[in-house]
VOGU-3710 file (C-alpha; in Angstrom, 3 decimals, decimal comma):
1> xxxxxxxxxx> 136,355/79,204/125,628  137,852/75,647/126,844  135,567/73,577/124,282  139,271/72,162/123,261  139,648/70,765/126,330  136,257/69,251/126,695  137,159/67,525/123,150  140,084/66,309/124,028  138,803/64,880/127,658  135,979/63,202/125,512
11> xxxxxxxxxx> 138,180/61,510/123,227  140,484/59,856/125,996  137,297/58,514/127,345  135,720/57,423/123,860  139,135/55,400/123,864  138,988/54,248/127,166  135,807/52,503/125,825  137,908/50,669/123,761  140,662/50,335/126,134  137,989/48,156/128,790
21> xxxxxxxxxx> 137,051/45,555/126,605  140,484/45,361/124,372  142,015/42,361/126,149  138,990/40,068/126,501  137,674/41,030/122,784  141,445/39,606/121,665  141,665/36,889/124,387  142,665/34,214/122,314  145,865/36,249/120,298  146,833/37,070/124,053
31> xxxxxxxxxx> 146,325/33,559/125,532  148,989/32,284/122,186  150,961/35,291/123,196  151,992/34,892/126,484  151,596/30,924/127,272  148,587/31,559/129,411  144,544/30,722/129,528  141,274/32,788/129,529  141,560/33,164/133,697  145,413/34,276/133,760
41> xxxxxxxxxx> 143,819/36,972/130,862  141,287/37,906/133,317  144,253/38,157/136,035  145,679/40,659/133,064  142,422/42,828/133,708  142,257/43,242/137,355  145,590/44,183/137,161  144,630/47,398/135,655  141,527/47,891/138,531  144,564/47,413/141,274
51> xxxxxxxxxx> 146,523/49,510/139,454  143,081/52,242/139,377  142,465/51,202/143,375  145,723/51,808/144,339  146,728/55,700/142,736  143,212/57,308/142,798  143,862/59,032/146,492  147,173/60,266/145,416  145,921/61,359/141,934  143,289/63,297/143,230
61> xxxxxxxxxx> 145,239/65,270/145,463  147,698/65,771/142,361  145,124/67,099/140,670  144,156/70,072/143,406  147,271/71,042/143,784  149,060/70,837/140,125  145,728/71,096/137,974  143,676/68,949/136,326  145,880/69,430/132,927  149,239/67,787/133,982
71> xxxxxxxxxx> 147,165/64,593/134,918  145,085/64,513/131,217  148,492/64,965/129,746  150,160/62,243/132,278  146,992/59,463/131,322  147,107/60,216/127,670  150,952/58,938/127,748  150,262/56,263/130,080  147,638/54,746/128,266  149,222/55,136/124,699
81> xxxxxxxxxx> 152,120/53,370/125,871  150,263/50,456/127,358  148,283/49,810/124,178  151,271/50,080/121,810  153,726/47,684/123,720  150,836/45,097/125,241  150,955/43,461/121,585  154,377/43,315/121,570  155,077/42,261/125,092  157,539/39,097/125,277
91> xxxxxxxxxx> 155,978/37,309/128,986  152,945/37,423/130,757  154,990/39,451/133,167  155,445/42,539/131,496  152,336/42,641/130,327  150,784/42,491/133,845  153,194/45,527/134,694  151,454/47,192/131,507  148,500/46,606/132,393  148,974/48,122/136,243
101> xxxxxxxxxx> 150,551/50,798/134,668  147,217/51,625/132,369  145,148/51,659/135,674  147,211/54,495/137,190  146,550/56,277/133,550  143,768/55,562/134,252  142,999/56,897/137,993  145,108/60,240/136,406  142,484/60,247/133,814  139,444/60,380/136,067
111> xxxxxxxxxx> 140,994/62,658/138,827  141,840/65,057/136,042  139,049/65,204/133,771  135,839/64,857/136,098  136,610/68,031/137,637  138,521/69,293/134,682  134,639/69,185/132,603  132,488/70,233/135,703  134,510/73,363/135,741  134,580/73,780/131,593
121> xxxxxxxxxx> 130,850/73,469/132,346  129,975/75,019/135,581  126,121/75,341/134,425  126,059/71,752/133,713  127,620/69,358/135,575  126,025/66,750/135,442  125,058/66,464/132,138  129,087/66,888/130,943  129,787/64,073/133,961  127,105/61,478/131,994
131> xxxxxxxxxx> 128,526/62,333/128,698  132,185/60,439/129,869  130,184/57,560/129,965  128,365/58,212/126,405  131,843/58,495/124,829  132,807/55,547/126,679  129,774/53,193/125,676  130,416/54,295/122,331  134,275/53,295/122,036  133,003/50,072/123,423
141> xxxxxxxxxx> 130,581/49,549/120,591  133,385/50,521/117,762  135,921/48,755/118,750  134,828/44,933/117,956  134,328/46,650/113,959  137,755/47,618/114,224  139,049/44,176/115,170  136,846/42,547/112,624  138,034/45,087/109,697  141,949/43,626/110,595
151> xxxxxxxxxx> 141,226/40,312/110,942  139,101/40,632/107,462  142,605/41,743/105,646  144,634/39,682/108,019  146,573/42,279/109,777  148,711/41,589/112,641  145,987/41,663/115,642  147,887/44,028/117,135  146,491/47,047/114,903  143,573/46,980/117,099
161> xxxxxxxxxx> 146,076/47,995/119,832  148,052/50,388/117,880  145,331/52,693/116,190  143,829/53,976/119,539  147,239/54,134/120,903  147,925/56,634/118,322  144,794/58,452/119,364  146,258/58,401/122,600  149,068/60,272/121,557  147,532/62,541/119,430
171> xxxxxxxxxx> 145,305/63,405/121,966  148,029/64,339/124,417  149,383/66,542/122,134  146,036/67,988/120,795  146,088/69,230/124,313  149,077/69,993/125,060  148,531/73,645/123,599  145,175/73,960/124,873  144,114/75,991/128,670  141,615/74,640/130,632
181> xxxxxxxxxx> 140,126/76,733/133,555  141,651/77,780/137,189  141,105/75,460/139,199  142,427/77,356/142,064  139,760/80,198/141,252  136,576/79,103/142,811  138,988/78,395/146,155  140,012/81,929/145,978  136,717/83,718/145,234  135,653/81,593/148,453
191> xxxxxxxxxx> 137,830/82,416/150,547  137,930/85,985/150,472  136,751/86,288/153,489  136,139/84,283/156,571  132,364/83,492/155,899  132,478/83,888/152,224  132,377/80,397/150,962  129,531/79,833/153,899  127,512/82,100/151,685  127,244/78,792/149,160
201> xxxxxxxxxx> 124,959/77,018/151,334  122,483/77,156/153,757  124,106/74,787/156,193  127,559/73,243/155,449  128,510/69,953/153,872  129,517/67,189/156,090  131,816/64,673/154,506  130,974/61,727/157,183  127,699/62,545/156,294  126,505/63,098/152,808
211> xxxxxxxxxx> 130,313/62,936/151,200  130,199/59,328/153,126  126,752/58,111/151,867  128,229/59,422/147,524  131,131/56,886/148,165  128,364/54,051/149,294  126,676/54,875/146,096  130,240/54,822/144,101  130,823/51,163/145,722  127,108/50,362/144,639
221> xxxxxxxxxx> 126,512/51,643/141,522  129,764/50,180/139,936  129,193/46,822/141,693  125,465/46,923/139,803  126,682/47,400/136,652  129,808/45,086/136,857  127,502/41,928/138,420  125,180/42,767/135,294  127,569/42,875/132,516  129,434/39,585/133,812
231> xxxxxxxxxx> 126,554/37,153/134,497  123,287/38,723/132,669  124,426/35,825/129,762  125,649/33,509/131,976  121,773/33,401/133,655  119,630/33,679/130,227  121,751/30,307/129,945  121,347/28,470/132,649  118,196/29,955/134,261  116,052/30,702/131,357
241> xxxxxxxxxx> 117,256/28,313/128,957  118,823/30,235/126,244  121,175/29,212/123,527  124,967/31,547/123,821  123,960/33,673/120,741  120,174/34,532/122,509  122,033/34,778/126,036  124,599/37,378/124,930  121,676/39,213/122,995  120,537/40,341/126,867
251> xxxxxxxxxx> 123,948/41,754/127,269  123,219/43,692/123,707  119,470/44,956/125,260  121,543/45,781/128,097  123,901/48,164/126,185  121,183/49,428/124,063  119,887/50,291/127,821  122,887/52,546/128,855  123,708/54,439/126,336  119,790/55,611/125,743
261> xxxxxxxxxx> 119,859/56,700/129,627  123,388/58,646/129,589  122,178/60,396/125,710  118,846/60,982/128,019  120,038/62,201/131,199  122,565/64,921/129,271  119,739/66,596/127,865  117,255/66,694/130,602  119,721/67,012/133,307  120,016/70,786/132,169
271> xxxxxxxxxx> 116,646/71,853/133,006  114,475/69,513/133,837  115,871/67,009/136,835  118,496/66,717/138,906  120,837/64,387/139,525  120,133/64,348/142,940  117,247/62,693/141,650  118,487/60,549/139,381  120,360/58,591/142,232  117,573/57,949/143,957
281> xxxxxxxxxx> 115,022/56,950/141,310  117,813/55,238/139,702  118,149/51,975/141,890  114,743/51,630/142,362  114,260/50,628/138,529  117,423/48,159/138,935  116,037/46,362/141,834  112,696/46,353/140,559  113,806/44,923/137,070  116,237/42,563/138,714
291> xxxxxxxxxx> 112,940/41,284/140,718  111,416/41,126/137,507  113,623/38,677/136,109  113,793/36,845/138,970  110,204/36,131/139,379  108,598/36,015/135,876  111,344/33,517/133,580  109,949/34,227/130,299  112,844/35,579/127,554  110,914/38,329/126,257
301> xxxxxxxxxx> 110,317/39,981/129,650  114,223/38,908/130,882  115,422/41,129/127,721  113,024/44,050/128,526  114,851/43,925/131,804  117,972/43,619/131,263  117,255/46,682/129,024  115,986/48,578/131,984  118,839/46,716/134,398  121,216/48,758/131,805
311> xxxxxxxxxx> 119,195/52,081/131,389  119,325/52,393/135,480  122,615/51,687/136,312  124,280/53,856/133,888  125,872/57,165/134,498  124,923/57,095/138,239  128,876/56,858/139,198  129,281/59,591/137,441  126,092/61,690/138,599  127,431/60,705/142,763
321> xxxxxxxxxx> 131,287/62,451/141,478  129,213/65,810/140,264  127,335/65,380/143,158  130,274/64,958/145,098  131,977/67,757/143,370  129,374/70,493/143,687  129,173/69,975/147,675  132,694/69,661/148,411  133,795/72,113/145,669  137,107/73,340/147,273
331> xxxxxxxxxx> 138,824/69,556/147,538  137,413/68,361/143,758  139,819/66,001/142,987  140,523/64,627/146,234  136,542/64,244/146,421  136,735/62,499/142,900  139,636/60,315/143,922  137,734/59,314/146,836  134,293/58,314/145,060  136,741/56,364/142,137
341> xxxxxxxxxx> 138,513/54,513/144,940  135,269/53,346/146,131  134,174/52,423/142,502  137,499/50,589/141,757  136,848/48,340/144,703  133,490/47,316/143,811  135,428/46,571/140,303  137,460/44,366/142,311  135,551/42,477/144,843  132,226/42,077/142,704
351> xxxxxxxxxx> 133,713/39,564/140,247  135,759/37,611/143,031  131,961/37,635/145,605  129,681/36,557/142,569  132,193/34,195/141,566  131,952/32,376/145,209  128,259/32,548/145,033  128,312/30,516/141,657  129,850/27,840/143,220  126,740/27,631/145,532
361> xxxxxxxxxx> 124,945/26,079/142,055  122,230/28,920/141,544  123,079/31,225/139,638  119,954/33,086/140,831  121,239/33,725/144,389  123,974/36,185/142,512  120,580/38,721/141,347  119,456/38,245/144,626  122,857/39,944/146,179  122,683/42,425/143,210
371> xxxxxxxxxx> 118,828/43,191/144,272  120,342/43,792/147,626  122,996/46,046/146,522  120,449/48,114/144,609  118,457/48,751/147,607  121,894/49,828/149,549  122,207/52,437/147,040  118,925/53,644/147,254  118,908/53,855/150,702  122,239/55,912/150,699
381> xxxxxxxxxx> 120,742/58,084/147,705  117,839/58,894/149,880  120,016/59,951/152,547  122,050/62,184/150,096  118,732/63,928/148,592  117,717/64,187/152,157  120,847/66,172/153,503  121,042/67,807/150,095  118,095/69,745/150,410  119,000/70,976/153,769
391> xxxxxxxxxx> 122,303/71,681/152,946  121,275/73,940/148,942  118,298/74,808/150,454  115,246/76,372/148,799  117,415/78,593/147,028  119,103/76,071/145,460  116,168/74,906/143,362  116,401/78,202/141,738  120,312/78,777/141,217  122,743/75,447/141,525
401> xxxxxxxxxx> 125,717/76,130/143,194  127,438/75,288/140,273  125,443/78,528/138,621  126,682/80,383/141,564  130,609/79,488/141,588  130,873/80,612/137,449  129,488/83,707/139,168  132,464/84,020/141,281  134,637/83,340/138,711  132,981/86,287/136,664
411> xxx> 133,700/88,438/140,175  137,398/87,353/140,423  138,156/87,677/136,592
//
């Protein structure tokens, strides 16, 4: 019934893909642009993660009370504007503005759409939550084709910009016809009655417990995956030896990593595990293959894990929002906004802490804080899958609450 809006959430985030590694893939057009070098470029980008850090809070609240729609809309604008006019921007100036701008898109995007596709797919969650970052890793891989095929017929640089702006904008209007489900529905068929929505669980959520130890794991997960995807070639370099092309080849094993785990996880997540489970097992493989590296220097075994390093820390972000979603169903997008605020800061900070460790002049110390941040999340995951069961209970194992709210909605419609 709302498969038009699942398409149309999946294509903003297939060119979101693109949208992440857009300014450092044209770095040197942008450096000749505005006047500037590689690190005010890299000032560019966390201008868009303040600009995420900064609106998530308020666009998750948005989101409850207007519906996820107006925000999709909202991002899809947003975002199509920032890639048209970043080519064309006359000063470094603007551009940073642009670029602030694209991370409150951005934030709208995610407060919007994660609970926008957990309630198109009520029975599934988590498996529609993983697929975001699918589309995403898949935008990502296009994208450097794209720029290739212009520079090949030496096109303005700039048409890598404009094509997925158009997107954007076709997109937004794409959806602009389309319905997308009640959000205020599940709140209603709740709360009925005084003790109705106590009905979904044995024992009730506690956001300073549980909803506390899901925004740990937002912080942690991002952090692992931003630490790995920032110095993974950087220590295949320096540590093992490797010339740039081999180093950046980890990075590629890495990829190759990600997107098998989020194409894995949104098939078995239906039936056969839960995500619940996922965090948990999750970190363990990160820490262990970031041990692995650590300990045995030898290429071949760095690239298997920096394959595993890539399979493990992908989709878990996403997994702790449906997590987040499904126990504190009445507040989704404040919930969401919450977890993404968490996750923008670790987007933030990671790059600036590792950065400072560098300086220390071994490189190796910066896997040893990411082992440690691996076994953070894994002790907050096993904290979550420990209240989790007490709070689903035995019955839970049988029907997901998510099953049991698109039964509500059948009752209220």
């Amino acid at each position: 019934m709302h498969s038009r809006a699942a398409t149309g959430m999946y294509m903003n985030y297939f060119l979101l893909g693109m949208v992440n590694v857009i300014l450092i893939s044209n770095m040197g057009s942008l450096t000749d642009q505005w006047d500037t070098d590689s690190a005010g470029i890299s000032y560019i980008i966390a201008a868009i993660g303040i600009g995420k850090l900064f609106t998530y809070a308020i666009a998750g609240r948005l989101s409850d009370r207007f519906g996820r729609k107006p925000l999709i809309i909202f991002s899809g604008l947003v975002m199509g504007l920032f890639l048209f006019f970043v080519p064309l921007a006359p000063s470094y100036q603007i551009a940073f503005l642009l670029a602030f701008l694209a991370g409150v898109g951005n934030s709208a995007m995610d407060a919007g759409s994660y609970p926008g596709l957990i309630e198109v797919f009520p029975k599934s969650a988590g498996s529609a939550s993983v697929m975001v970052k699918a589309f995403m890793a898949s935008g990502t891989a296009i994208l450097p084709f794209m720029i290739l095929f212009f520079a090949k017929q030496e096109l303005f640089y700039g048409f890598a910009f404009f094509v997925p702006a158009a997107l954007y904008i076709l997109t937004m209007l794409f959806l602009l016809p389309v319905s997308f489900p009640d959000h205020r529905i599940a709140q209603v068929g709740g709360m009925k009655s005084g003790s109705e929505s106590d009905k979904l669980f044995v024992s009730k959520p506690e956001f300073l417990k549980e909803g506390l130890a899901l925004v740990v794991i937002g912080f942690t997960s991002t952090g692992l995956f931003t630490v790995a995807q920032i110095w993974l070639p950087s220590y295949g370099e320096q540590v093992l030896g490797l010339s740039t092309a081999s180093s950046l080849k980890l990075l590629s094993f890495y990829s190759i990593g990600s997107l098998l785990s989020v194409l894995t996880l949104a098939v078995f997540l239906k039936k056969i595990i839960r995500p619940v489970t996922v965090i948990l097992i999750y970190p363990l493989i990160t820490c262990t293959a970031i041990i692995t590296i650590l300990t045995i220097k030898i290429p071949v075994v760095a690239t298997i894990a920096a394959f595993f390093i890539g399979l493990s820390t992908a989709g878990v972000f996403q997994l702790a929002i449906a997590i987040m979603a499904e126990l504190f169903w009445q507040r989704k997008g404040r919930v969401t906004g919450i977890v993404a605020t968490a996750a923008g800061l670790a987007s933030v900070v990671m790059p600036l802490a590792t950065g400072l460790l560098s300086k220390m002049g071994n490189i190796s110390i910066i896997f040893i804080f990411d082992a440690f941040l691996a076994i953070t999340g894994f002790l907050a995951a096993a904290f979550v899958y420990y209240r989790y069961g007490k709070v689903i209970g035995k019955k839970g194992e049988k029907k997901t609450l998510e099953q049991r709210m698109a039964g509500n909605r059948l009752v209220d419609n």
